[in-house]
C-alpha positions in Angstrom: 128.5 124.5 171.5 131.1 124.8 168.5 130.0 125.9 165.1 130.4 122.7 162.3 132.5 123.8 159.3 131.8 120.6 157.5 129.1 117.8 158.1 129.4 114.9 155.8 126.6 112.7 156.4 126.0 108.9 155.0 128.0 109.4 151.6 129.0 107.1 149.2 130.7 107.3 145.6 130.1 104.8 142.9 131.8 104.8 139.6 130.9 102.3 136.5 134.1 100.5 135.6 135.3 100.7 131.9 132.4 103.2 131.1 134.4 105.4 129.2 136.2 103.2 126.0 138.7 104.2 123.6 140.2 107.8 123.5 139.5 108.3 120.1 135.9 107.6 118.1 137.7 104.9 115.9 139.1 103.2 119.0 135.5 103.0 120.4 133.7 101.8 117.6 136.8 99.0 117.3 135.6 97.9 120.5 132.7 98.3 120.0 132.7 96.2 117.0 134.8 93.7 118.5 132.4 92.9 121.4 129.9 92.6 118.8 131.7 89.8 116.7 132.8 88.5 120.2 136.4 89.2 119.5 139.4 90.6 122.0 139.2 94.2 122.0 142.0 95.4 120.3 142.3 98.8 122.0 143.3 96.5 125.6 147.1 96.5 126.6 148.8 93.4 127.0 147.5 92.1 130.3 144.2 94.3 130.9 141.3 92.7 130.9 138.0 94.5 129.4 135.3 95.4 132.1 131.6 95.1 132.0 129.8 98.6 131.3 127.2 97.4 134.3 130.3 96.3 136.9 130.4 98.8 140.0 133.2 100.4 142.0 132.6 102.0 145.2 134.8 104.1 146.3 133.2 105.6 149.3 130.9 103.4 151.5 128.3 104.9 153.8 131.0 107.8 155.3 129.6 109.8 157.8 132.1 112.3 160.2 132.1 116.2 161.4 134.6 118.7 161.6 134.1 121.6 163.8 135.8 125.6 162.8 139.0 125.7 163.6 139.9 122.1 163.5 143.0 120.6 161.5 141.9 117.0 161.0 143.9 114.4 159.1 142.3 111.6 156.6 145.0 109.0 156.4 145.3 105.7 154.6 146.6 103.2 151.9 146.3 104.1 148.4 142.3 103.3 147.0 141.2 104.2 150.2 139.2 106.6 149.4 141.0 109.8 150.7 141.1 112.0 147.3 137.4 110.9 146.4 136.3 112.3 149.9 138.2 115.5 148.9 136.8 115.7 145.4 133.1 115.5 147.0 133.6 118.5 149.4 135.2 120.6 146.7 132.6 119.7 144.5 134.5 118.7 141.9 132.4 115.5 142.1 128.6 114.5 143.5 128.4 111.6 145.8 126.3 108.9 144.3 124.2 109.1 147.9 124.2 111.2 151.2 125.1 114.8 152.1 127.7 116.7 152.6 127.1 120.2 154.2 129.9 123.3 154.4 129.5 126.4 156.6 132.3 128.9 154.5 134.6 129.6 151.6 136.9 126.6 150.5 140.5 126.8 148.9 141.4 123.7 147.8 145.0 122.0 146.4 143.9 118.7 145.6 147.0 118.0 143.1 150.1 120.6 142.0 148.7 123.8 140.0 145.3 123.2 141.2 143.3 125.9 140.0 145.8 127.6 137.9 145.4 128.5 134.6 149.2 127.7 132.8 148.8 130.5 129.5 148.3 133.1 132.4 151.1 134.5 134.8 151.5 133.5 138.3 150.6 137.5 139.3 147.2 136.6 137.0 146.7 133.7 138.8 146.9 134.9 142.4 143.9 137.6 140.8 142.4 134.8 139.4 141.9 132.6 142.6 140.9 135.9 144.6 138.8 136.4 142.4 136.9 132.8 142.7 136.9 132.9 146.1 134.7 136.4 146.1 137.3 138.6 146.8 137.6 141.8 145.4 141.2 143.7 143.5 141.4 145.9 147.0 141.2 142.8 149.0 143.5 141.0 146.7 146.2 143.8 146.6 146.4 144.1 150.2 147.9 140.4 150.5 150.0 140.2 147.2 153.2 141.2 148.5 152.7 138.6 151.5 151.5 136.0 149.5 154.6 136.8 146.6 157.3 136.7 149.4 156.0 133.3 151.2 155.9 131.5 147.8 159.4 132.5 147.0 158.9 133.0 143.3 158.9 136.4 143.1 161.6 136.6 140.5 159.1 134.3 138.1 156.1 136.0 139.5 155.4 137.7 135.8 156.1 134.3 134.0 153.2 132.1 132.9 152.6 129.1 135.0 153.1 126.8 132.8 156.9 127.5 132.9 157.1 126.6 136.5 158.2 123.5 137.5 156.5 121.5 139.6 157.9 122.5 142.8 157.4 126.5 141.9 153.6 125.8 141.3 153.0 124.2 144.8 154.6 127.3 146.6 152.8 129.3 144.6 149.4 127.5 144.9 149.9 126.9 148.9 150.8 130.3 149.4 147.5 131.7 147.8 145.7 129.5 149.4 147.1 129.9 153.3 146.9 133.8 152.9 143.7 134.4 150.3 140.4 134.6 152.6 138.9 131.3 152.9 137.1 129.3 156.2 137.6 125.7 155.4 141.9 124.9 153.5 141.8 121.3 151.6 145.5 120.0 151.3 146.2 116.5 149.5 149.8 115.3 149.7 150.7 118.6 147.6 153.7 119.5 150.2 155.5 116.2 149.3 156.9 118.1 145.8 158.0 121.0 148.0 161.6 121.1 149.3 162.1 120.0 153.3 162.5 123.9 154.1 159.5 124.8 152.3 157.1 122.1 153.8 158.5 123.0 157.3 157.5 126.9 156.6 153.9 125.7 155.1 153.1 123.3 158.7 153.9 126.6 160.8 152.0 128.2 158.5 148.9 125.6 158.3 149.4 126.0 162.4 149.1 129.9 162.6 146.2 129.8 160.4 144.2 127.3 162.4 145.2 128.6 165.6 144.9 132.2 165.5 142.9 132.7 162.2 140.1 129.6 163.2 140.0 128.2 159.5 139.2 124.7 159.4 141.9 122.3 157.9 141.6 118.8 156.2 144.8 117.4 155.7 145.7 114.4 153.1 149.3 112.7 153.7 151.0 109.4 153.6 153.7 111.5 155.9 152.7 110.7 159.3 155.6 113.1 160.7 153.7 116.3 159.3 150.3 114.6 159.8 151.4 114.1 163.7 152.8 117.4 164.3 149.8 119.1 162.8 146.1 117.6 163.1 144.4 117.6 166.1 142.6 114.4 165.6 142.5 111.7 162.1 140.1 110.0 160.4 141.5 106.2 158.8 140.1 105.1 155.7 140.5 101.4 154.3 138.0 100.5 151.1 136.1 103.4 151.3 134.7 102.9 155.2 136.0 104.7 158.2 137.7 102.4 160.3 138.5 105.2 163.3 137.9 108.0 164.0 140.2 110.3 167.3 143.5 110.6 168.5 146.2 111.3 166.1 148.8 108.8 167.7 146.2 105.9 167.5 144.7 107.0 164.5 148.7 106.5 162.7 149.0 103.3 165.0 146.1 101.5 163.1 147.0 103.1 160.1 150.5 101.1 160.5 148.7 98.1 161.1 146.1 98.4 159.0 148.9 97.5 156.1 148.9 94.9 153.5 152.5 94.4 153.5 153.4 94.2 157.3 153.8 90.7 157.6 155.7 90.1 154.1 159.2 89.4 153.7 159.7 89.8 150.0 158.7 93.0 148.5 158.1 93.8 144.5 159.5 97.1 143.8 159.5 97.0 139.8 156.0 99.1 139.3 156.7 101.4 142.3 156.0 105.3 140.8 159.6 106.6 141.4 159.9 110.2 142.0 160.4 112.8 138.8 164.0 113.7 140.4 164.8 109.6 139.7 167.0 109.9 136.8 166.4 105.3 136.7 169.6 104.7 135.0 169.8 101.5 137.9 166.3 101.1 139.1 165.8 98.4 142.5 163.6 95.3 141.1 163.1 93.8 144.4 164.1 93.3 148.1 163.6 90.3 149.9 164.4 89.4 153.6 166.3 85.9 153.4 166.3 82.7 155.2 162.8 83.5 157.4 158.9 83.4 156.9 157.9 86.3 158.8 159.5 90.0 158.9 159.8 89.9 162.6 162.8 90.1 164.5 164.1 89.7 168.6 166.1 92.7 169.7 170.3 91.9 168.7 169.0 89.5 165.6 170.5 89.8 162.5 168.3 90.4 159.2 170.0 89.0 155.9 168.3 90.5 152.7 168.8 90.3 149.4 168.3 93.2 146.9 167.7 93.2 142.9 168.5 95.9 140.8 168.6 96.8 137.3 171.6 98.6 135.7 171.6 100.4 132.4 175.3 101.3 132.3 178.1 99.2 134.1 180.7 102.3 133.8 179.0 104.4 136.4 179.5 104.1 139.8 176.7 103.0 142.3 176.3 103.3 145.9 173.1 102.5 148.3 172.4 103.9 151.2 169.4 103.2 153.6 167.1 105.4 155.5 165.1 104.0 158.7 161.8 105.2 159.3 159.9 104.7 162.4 156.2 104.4 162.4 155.1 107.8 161.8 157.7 108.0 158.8 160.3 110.1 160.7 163.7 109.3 160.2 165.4 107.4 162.9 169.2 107.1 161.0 171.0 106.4 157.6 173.2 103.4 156.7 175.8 103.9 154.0 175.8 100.7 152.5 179.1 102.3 150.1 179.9 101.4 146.5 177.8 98.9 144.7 179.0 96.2 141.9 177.7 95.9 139.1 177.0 95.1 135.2 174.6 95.8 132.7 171.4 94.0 133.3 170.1 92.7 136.3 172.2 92.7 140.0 171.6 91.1 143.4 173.7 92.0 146.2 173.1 90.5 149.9 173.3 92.2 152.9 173.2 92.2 156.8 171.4 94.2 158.9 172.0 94.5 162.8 168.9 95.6 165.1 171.1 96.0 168.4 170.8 99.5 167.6 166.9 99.9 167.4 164.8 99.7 170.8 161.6 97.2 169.7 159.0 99.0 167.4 158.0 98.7 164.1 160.0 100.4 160.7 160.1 100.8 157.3 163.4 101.3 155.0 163.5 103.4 152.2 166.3 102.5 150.1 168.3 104.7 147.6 170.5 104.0 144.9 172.8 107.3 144.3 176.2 108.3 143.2 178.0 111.9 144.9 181.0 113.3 142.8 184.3 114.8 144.8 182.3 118.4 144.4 179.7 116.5 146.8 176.9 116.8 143.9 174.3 114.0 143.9 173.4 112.0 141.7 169.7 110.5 142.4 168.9 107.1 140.9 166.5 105.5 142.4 164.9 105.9 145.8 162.0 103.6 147.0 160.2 102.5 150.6 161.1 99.1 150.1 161.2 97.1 153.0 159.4 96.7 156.7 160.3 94.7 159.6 159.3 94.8 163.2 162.2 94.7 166.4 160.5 92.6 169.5 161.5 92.2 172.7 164.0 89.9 173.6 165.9 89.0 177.0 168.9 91.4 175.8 166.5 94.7 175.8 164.7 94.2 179.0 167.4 95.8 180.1 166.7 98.7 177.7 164.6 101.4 180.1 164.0 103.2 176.8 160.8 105.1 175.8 161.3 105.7 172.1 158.5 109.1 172.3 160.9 111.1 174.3 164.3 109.8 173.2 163.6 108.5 169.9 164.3 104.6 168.5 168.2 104.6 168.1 170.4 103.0 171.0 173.6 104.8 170.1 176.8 102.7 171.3 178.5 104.1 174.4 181.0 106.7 174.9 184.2 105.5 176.5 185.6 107.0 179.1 189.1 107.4 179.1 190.3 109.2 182.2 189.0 110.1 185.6 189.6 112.3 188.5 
């Protein structure tokens, strides 16, 4: 019989909405005042509504699972989910407002960049400072801080306080500590995402090598289902707070997919989306929608018209898009260069064709970027969002297709021509 590293047992996590008022005293007793006299609370934004102090949100909702030592298990799902809360509840950052949650070793835990770092002290203090937390004495620490320097790749900074670091620096640092640092049980929420491509590859093998041959216990927090495939064993799927499965990885995603609010819309609001920091948003996309149809469902060889919406703060700068097609589990399946955009100041639409011949029937998601490359081949990053999702179905043209997409991937490349024989 395996040992259980964690045991979380009937939990669930209320919070009181709008408990906590102004920021300042004076902006408390304002509203304060204001519900007194029965008057709209002038600390609100334009568009939030004021919350009753006695009005409950539950975040978690009767969660019960197990995870055995040595086990790398995913906890996937749409944002409120309740992925983080579950994370904060076994670190103990929070209690849970019911049920248990029992852990059999040490935890490290990077539940958002810097984690645990103290930004006045230097990343050397730091990696003594975490050691330290974790139990472990200077001997213990100074056998691993060369290791743990050279895998974070910051050893030129390694004397600089953490606060200089950007944001990328902090997560090699903070992964690195806690992958080599003695710990049981690793907690990991979407930190790797603010790493370079080169760098999240070297932390899977690494996350691999530890579960494998060291037998520490994993939980692993992504909305990547290409490192969340090639690393957990088994997933968990969260949706409102309840588990909704619970096994196999490749199911687990599979419901995950379909599990979305959005897979059946055809006009998608990108105006709020968080962009990412390296987004300079000089032309920012407002919108995509999929024209002249009511569902985002295609046959195999069909056309899909779209129109996109953008916003442009200068006209004299020039603007390309180019499209990346994700298959379900988020892995790339090609690029489109959709070349130069035109434009002016203000608001843009542009309309577009796309052909599915080349994808076998499955579902996928577009991310779409707007960008501009100089003759040096430096890039220039506007604006990069996941902005649309469509589903290719069979049709009498791909019965013909004898293509399994796991082993050869979704592209149908055209065919080579032959131009001589023997």
């Amino acid at each position: 019989m395996k040992e259980l590293a964690i045991k979380v047992e009937n939990v669930s996590k209320e919070y009181r909405l709008g408990a906590i008022g102004g920021a300042t005293l004076k902006g408390e007793i304002q509203s304060k005042l204001a519900k007194l006299m029965k008057r709209e609370d002038p600390n609100l934004k334009i568009g939030e509504k004021a919350h009753d102090k006695n009005e409950r949100f539950l975040a978690l909702n009767d969660l019960s699972f197990e995870v055995e030592k040595g086990e790398t298990i995913g906890i996937i799902g749409h944002n409120g989910a309740g992925k983080s809360t579950i994370l904060k509840l076994i670190c103990r950052v929070t209690a849970p407002s019911s049920g248990n949650i029992y852990m059999n070793g040490r935890i490290t835990s990077m539940l958002e960049v810097g984690t645990g770092f103290h930004p006045e002290l230097t990343g050397r203090e730091n990696v003594y400072l975490n050691g330290a937390i974790l139990g472990m004495t200077k001997a213990e620490i100074d056998k691993k801080f060369n290791e743990i320097v050279e895998f974070s790749e910051v050893g030129q900074f390694i004397d600089t306080p953490v606060k200089r670091y950007s944001s990328g620096m902090k997560v090699k640092l903070a992964f690195s500590v806690a992958s080599h640092l003695d710990s049981e049980i690793m907690i990991m929420d979407e930190v790797l995402a603010v790493g370079d491509v080169n760098f999240q590859n070297k932390c899977i093998q690494r996350m691999k090598t530890v579960a494998e041959k060291e037998g520490r216990t994993i939980l692993y927090v992504s909305h990547n289902m290409a490192t969340v495939k090639s690393l957990c064993n088994r997933c968990i799927v969260l949706s409102g707070g309840k588990k909704i499965f619970e096994g196999n990885t490749e199911e687990a995603i599979s419901i995950y997919m379909k599990n979305d609010e959005f897979d059946n819309a055809t006009c998608f609001d990108t105006s709020k989306t968080k962009r990412h920091p390296k987004c300079n948003k000089r032309h920012l996309l407002q919108s995509l929608e999929l024209m002249g149809t009511e569902a985002n469902i295609f046959e195999y060889s069909k056309k899909i018209p779209f129109r996109i919406r953008w916003n442009s703060e200068n006209s004299d700068e020039r603007l390309r898009m180019k499209m990346i097609i994700n298959g379900i589990d988020a892995t790339p399946v090609g690029v489109i260069f959709c070349g130069d955009l035109l434009h002016k100041t203000g608001e843009n639409t542009a309309d577009f064709i796309f052909d599915t011949s080349y994808l076998v029937p499955a579902k996928y998601t577009v991310d779409v970027i707007l960008y501009d490359e100089d003759t040096a081949g430096n890039v220039m990053f506007y604006d990069r969002v996941n902005a649309l999702r469509f589903t290719v179905e069979q049709s009498d043209e791909s019965v013909h297709l004898k293509h399994w997409f796991k082993d050869w991937g979704n592209a149908v490349l055209p065919c080579v021509t032959k131009i001589s024989e023997d």
